[in-house]
MARFI-102290 format. One record per residue (C-alpha): residue number from 1; residue in three letters; chain; x, y, z. Coordinates in pm, whole numbers, plus 50000, padded with zeros to 5 digits. Layout:
<rs>
> NUM/ALA/A/X/Y/Z
...
</rs>
This chain:
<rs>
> 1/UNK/A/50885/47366/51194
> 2/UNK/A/50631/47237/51483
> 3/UNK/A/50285/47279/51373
> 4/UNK/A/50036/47215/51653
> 5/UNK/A/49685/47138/51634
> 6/UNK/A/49523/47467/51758
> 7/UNK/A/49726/47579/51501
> 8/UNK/A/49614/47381/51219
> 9/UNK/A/49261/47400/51314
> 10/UNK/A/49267/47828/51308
> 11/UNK/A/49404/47793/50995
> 12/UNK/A/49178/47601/50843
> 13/UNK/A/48885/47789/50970
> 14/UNK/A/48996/48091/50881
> 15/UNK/A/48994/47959/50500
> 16/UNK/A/48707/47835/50555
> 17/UNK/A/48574/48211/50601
> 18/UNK/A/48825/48342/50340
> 19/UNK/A/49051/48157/50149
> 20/UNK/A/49529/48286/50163
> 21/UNK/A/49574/48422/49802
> 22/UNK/A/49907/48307/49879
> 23/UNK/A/50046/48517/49615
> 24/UNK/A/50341/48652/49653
> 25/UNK/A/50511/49004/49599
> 26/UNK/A/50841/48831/49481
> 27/UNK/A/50879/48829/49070
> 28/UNK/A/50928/48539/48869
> 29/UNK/A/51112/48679/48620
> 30/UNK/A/51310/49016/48562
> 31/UNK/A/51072/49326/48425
> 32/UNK/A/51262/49405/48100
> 33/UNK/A/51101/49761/48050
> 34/UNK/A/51372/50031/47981
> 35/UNK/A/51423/50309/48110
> 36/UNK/A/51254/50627/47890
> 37/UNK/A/51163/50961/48103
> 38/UNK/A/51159/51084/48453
> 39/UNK/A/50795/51006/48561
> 40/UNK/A/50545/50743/48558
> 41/UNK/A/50237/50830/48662
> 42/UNK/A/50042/50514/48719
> 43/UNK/A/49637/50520/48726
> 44/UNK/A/49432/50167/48859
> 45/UNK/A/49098/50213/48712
> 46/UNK/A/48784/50000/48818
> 47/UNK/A/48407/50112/48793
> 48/UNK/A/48508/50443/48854
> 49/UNK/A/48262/50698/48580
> 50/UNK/A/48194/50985/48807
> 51/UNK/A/48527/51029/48895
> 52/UNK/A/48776/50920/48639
> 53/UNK/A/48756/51285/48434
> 54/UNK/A/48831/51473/48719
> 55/UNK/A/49117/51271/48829
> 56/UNK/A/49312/51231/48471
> 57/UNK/A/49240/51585/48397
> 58/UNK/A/49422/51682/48705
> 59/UNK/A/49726/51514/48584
> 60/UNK/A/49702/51604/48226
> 61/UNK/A/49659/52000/48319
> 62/UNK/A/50051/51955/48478
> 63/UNK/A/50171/51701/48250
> 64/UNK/A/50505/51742/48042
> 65/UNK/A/50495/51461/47781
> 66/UNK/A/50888/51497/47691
> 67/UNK/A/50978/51386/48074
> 68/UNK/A/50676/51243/48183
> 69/UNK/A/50418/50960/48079
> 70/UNK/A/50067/50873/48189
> 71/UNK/A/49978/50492/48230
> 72/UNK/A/49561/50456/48305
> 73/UNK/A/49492/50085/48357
> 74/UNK/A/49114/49981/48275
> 75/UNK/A/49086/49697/48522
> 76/UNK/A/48777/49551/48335
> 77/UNK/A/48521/49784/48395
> 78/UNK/A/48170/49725/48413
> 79/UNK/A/48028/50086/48413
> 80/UNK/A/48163/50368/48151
> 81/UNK/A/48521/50373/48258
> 82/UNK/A/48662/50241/47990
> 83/UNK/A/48444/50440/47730
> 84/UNK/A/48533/50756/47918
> 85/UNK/A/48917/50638/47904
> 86/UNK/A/48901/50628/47485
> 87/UNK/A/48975/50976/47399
> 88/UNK/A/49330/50950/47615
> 89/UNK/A/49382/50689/47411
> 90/UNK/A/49714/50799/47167
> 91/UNK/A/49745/51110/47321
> 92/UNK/A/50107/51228/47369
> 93/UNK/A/50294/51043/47640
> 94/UNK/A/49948/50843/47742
> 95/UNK/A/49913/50472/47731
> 96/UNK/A/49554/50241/47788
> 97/UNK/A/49564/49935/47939
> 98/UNK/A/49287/49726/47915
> 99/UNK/A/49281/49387/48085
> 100/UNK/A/49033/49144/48255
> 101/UNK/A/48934/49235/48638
> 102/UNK/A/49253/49140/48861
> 103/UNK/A/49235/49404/49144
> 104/UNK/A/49415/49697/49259
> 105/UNK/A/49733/49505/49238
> 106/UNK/A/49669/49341/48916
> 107/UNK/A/49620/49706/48771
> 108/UNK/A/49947/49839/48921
> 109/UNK/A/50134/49545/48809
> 110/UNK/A/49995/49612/48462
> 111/UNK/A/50157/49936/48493
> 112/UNK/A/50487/49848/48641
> 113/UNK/A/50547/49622/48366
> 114/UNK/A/50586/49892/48077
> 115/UNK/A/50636/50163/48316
> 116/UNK/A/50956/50367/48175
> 117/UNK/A/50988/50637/48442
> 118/UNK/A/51342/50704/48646
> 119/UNK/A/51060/50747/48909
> 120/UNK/A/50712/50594/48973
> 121/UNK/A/50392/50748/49104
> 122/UNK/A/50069/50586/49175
> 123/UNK/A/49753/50775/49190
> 124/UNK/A/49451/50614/49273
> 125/UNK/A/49120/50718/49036
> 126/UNK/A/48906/50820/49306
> 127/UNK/A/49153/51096/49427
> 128/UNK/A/49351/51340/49231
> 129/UNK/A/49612/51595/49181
> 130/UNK/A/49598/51941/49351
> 131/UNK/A/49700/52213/49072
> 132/UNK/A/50129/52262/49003
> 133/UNK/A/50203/51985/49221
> 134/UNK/A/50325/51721/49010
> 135/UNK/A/50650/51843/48830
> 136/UNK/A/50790/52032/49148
> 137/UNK/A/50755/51695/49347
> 138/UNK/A/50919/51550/49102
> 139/UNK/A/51227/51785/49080
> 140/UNK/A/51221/51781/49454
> 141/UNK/A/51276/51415/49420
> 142/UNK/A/51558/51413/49164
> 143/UNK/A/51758/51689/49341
> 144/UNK/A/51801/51453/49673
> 145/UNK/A/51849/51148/49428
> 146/UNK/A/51606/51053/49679
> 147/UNK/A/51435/50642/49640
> 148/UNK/A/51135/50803/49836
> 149/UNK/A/50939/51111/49863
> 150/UNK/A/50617/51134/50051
> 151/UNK/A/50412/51426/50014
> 152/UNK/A/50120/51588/50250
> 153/UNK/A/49791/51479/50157
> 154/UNK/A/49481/51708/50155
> 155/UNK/A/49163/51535/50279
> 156/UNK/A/48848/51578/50136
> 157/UNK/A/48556/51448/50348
> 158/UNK/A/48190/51313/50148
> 159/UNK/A/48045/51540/50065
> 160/UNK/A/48269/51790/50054
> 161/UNK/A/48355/52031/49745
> 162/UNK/A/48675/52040/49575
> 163/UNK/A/48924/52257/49697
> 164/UNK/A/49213/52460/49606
> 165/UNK/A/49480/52508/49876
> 166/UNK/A/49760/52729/49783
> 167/UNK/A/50128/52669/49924
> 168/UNK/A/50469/52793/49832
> 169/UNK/A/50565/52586/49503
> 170/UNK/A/50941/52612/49622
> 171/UNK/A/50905/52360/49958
> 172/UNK/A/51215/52111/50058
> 173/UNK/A/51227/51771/50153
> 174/UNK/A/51329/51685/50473
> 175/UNK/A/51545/51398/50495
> 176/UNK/A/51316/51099/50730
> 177/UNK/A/51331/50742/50795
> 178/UNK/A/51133/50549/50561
> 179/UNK/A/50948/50399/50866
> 180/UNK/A/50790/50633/50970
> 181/UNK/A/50608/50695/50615
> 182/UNK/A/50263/50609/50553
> 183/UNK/A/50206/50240/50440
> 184/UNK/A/50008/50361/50125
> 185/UNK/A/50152/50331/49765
> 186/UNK/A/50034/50669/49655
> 187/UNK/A/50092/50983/49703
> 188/UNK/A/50515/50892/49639
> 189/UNK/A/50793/50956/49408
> 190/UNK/A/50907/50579/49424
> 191/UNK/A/51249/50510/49262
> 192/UNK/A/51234/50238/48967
> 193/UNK/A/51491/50086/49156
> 194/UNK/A/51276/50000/49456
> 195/UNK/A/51059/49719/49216
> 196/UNK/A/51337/49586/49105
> 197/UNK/A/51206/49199/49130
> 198/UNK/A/50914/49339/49335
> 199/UNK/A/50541/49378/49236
> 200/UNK/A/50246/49383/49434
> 201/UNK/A/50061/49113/49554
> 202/UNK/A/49767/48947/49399
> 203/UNK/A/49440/48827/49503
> 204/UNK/A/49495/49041/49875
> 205/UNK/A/49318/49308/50016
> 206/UNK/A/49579/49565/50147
> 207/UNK/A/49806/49511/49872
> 208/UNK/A/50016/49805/49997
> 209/UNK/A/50154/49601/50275
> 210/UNK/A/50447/49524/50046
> 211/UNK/A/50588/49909/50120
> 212/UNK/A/50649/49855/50493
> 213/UNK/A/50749/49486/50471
> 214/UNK/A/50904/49514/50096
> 215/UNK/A/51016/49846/49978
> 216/UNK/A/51106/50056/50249
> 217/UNK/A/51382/49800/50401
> 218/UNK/A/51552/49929/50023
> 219/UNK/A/51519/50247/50063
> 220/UNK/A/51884/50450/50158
> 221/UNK/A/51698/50820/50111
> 222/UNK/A/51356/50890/50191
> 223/UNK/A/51267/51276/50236
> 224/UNK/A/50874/51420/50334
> 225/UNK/A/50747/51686/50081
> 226/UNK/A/50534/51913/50307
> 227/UNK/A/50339/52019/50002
> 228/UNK/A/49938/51888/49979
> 229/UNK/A/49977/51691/49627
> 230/UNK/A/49679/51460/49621
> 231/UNK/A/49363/51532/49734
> 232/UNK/A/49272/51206/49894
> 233/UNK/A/48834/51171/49839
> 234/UNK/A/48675/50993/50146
> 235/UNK/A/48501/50643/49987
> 236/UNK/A/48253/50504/50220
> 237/UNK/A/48263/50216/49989
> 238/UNK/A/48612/50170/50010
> 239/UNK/A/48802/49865/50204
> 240/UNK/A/48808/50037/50528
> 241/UNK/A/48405/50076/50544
> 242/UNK/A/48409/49738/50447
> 243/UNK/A/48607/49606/50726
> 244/UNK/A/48405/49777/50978
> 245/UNK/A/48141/49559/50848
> 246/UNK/A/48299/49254/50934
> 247/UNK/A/48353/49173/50610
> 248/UNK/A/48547/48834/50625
> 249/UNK/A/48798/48958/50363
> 250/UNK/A/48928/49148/50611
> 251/UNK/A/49142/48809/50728
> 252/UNK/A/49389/48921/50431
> 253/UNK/A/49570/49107/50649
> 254/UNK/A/49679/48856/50803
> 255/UNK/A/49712/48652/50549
> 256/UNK/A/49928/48846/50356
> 257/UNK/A/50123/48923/50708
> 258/UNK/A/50215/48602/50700
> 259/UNK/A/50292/48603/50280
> 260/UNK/A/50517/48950/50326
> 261/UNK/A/50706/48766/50611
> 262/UNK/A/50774/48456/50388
> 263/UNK/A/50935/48672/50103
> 264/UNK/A/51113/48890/50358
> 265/UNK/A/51281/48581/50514
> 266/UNK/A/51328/48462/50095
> 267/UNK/A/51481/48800/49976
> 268/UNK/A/51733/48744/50297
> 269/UNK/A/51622/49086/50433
> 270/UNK/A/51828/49160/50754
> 271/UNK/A/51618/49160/51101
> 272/UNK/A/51675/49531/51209
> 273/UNK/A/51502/49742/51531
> 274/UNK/A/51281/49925/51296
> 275/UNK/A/51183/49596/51103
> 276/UNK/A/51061/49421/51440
> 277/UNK/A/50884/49751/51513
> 278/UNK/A/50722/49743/51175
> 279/UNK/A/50630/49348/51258
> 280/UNK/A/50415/49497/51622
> 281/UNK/A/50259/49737/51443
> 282/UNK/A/50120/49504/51163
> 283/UNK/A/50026/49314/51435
> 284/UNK/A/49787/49601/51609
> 285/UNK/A/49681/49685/51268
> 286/UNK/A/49526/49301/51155
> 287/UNK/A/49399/49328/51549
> 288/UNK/A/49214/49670/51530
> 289/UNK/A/49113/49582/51087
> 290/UNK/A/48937/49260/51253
> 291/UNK/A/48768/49415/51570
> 292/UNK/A/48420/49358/51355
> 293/UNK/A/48451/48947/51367
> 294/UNK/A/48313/48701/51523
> 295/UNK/A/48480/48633/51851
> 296/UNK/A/48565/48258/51698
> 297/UNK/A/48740/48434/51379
> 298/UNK/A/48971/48680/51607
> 299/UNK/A/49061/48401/51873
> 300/UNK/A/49161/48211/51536
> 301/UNK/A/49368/48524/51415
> 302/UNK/A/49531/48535/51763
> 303/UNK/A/49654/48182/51807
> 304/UNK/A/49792/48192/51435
> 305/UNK/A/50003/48515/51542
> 306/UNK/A/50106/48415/51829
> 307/UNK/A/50258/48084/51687
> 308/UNK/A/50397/48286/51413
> 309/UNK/A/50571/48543/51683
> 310/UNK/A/50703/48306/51917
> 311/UNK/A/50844/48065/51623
> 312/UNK/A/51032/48408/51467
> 313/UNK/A/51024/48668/51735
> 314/UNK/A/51071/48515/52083
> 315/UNK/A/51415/48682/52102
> 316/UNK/A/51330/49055/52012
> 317/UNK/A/51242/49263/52259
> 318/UNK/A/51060/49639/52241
> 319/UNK/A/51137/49921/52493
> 320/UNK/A/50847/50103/52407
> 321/UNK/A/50573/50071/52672
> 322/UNK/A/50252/50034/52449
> 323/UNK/A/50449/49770/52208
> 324/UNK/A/50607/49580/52507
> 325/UNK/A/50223/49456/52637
> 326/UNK/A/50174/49319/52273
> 327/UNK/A/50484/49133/52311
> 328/UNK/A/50366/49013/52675
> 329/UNK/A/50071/48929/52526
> 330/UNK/A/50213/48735/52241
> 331/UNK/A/50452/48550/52500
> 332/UNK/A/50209/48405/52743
> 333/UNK/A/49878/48374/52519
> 334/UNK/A/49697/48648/52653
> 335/UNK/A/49355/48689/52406
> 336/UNK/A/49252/48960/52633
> 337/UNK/A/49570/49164/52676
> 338/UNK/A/49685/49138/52287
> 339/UNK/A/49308/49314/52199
> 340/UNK/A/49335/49568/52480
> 341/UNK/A/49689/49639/52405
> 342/UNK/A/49636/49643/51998
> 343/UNK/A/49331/49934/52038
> 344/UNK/A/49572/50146/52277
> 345/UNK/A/49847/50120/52006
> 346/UNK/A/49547/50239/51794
> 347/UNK/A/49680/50022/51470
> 348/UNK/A/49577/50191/51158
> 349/UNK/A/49616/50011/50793
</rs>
């Protein structure tokens, strides 16, 4: 592999401004966890005391402990999340975790590792569960012996007050490709199977890349649930907000573009249409995530990705008008035409 200068010199700036985690999604060694019910429901927690109640109650009002079980990871917090997280404590199907701060990831990982469900669902503590939504997802799921099920999401601006939206309890999946499911971790039944030698990466922000990159290329059956199951809570302190800051973090994603690439080409993942499509639109995403830089930090970005396409990529080509100017772009260097040509594909992480 030919490394040039320009190369080497974005790269090392853009440590400079944030250091590659360089962790990888790949596991060293085989989870051992058996098998023991049908669900896992998986809970990160972090600093989260005005909302944690509402969120576990929401799952414990529709939770059956003989097929189900409750994992909430305290992800060392430093308000009264773990205090409020006692009193689940040896409840019926319930297990804590408490562990030293290691992220989003870290706290999912936590969970994976004694997670005993046929089927895995991670719900994140700022949202929660919509009433009799849980175990009809679920059955949904088992019925199609599906590896994926994505349901509708109900969004609840700041602000806003809870709500109740009622919908037939009865709805069917409808068989889809997995790639053209949301890139987020929750809100899914997610086959055990699926994290077999997988986890998700440490250290990263936009951990969730691993589904598009990781997961979905595993998937055989994916079905959409058009039933609202979480309501998703608008966090205008959240990652997103964050990133419209110009928050140098923000590089991760393309940092861990470059990690989930790595492990693809290691796992011997086979280069299909809809992975190259995945590959352009991670591309518009890091573009449109980083529009808040300095110019200096998204040239950087740009000559790093364009070394990285033409050294992988220079072969594949995209019929689709708005991801065929990224790919001109790529080809002849164009700083100008890969920004214009990320916003109109309107990237969104």
């Amino acid at each position: 592999m030919v490394i040039n200068e320009a190369e080497e010199l974005s790269r090392a700036y853009l440590n400079y401004l944030s250091l590659d985690p360089a962790s990888s999604a790949i596991l060293d060694e085989t989870r051992t966890n058996p098998e023991t019910c049908a669900l896992s429901v998986i809970i990160p927690c972090y600093n989260v005391e005005q909302q944690i109640e509402r969120c576990v109650t929401s799952v414990l009002t529709q939770f059956d402990p003989d097929k189900m079980e409750l994992i909430l990871v305290n992800d060392g917090s430093t308000d009264r999340t773990g205090e409020l997280l006692e009193p689940y404590r040896g409840m019926d199907g319930v297990t804590v975790i408490d562990q030293e701060n290691r992220g989003l990831a870290g706290a999912r990982n936590s969970g994976l590792r004694i997670a005993g469900g046929q089927y895995f669902f991670f719900l994140d503590s700022d949202d929660y569960l919509l009433p009799d939504t849980l175990d009809p997802m679920l059955l949904a799921a088992i019925e199609a012996d599906a590896d994926i099920v994505e349901a509708k999401i109900q969004y609840l601006p700041k602000g806003t007050e809870e709500i109740h939206v009622d919908e037939d309890a009865g709805a069917a999946c409808i068989a889809v490709s997995p790639y053209i499911l949301s890139g987020y971790a929750w809100g899914k039944m997610l086959k055990r199977t699926l994290f077999e030698g997988l986890r998700f990466p440490e250290g990263y922000w936009f951990e969730d890349s691993v589904m598009s990159w990781l997961v979905y290329p595993k998937a055989q059956k994916a079905y959409y649930y058009p039933k609202r199951v979480v309501c998703y809570c608008e966090n205008d302190q959240g990652i997103m907000a964050a990133s419209e800051e110009g928050n140098p973090k923000v590089i991760d994603s393309w940092w861990i573009t470059e990690q989930m690439h790595r492990d693809y080409l290691t796992l011997e993942y086979p280069m299909t249409e809809e992975f190259y499509q995945i590959v352009l639109r991670q591309i518009a995403i890091n573009c449109t995530r980083m529009k808040a830089l300095a110019d200096e930090a998204r040239v950087a970005v740009f000559q790093l990705t364009t070394a990285w396409y033409n050294r992988y990529f220079a072969d594949q080509y995209k019929k689709t008008a708005q991801l065929s100017i990224i790919e001109k772009a790529l080809r002849i260097g164009r700083f100008d035409l890969y920004e214009r040509a990320c916003e109109v594909v309107g990237g969104k992480g």
